[in-house]
VOPAGU-2260 file (C-alpha; in pm, 1 decimal, decimal comma):
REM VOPAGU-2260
SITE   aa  ch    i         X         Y         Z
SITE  UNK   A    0    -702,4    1334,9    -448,2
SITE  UNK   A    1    -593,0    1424,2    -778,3
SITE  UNK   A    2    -471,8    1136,2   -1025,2
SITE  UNK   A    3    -103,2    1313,2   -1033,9
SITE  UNK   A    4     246,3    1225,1    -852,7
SITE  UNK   A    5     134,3     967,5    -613,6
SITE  UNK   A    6     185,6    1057,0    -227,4
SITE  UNK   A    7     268,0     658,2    -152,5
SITE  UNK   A    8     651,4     606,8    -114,8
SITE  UNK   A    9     782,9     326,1    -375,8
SITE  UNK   A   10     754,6      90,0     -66,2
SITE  UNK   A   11     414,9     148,6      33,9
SITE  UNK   A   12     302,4     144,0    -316,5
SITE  UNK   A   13     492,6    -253,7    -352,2
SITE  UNK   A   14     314,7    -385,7     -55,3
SITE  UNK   A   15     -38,3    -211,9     -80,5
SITE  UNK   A   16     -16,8    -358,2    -460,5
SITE  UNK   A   17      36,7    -699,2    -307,8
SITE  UNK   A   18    -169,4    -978,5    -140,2
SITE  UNK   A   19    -200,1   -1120,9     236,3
SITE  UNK   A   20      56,8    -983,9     470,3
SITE  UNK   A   21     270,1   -1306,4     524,3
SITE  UNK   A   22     314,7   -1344,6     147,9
SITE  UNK   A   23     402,9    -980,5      87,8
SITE  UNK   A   24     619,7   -1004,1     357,4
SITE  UNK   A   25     818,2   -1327,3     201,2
SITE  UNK   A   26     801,5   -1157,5    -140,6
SITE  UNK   A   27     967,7    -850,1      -6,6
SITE  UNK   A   28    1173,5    -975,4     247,7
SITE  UNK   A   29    1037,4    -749,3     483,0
SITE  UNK   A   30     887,4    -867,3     864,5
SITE  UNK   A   31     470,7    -907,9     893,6
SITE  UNK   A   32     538,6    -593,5    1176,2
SITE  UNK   A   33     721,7    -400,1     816,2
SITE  UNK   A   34     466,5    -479,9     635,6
SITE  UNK   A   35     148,2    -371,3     869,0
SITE  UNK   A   36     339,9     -65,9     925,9
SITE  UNK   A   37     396,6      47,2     539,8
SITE  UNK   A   38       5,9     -87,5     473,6
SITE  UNK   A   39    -113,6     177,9     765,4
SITE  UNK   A   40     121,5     440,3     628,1
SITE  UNK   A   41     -92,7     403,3     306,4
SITE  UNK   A   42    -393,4     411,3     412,2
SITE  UNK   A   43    -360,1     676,4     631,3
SITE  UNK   A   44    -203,3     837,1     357,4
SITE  UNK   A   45    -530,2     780,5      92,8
SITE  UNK   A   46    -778,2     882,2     387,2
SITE  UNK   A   47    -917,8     538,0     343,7
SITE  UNK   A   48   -1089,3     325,4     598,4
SITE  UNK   A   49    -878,0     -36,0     521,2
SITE  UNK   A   50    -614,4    -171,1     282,9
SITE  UNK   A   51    -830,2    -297,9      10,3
SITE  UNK   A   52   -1017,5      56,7     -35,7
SITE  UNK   A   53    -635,0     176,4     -30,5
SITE  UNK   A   54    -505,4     -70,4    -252,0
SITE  UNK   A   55    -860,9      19,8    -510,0
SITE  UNK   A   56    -792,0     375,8    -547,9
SITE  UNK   A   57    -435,3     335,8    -591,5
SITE  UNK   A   58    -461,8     152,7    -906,0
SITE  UNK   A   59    -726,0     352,2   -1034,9
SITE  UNK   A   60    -454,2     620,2   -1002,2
SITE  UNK   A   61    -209,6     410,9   -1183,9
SITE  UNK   A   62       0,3     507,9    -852,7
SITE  UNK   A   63      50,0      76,3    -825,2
């Protein structure tokens, strides 16, 4: 995946950048469920196994 426009929508990008789920969800006002579900979109999205490796190659993009 090429260090370009970033495929993460501005949402997914905000929580994956983020810590634990509850606290993401309280900083975004968003439920845990929200949350979980943007955090699989962006893996899923990267082709990465979890959140962290996500989260990792992501800011090596400067995508977050």
């Amino acid at each position: 995946m090429s260090a370009g426009d970033s495929p993460l929508s501005p949402r997914e990008a905000d929580v994956l950048a983020l810590a634990p789920v509850d606290e993401i969800a309280q900083r975004v006002s968003l439920s845990r469920g929200t949350v979980r579900n943007y955090l699989a979109a962006a893996v899923a999205k990267l082709g990465t196994a979890n959140r962290h490796e996500a989260a990792r190659i992501a800011a090596e993009k400067g995508w977050i």
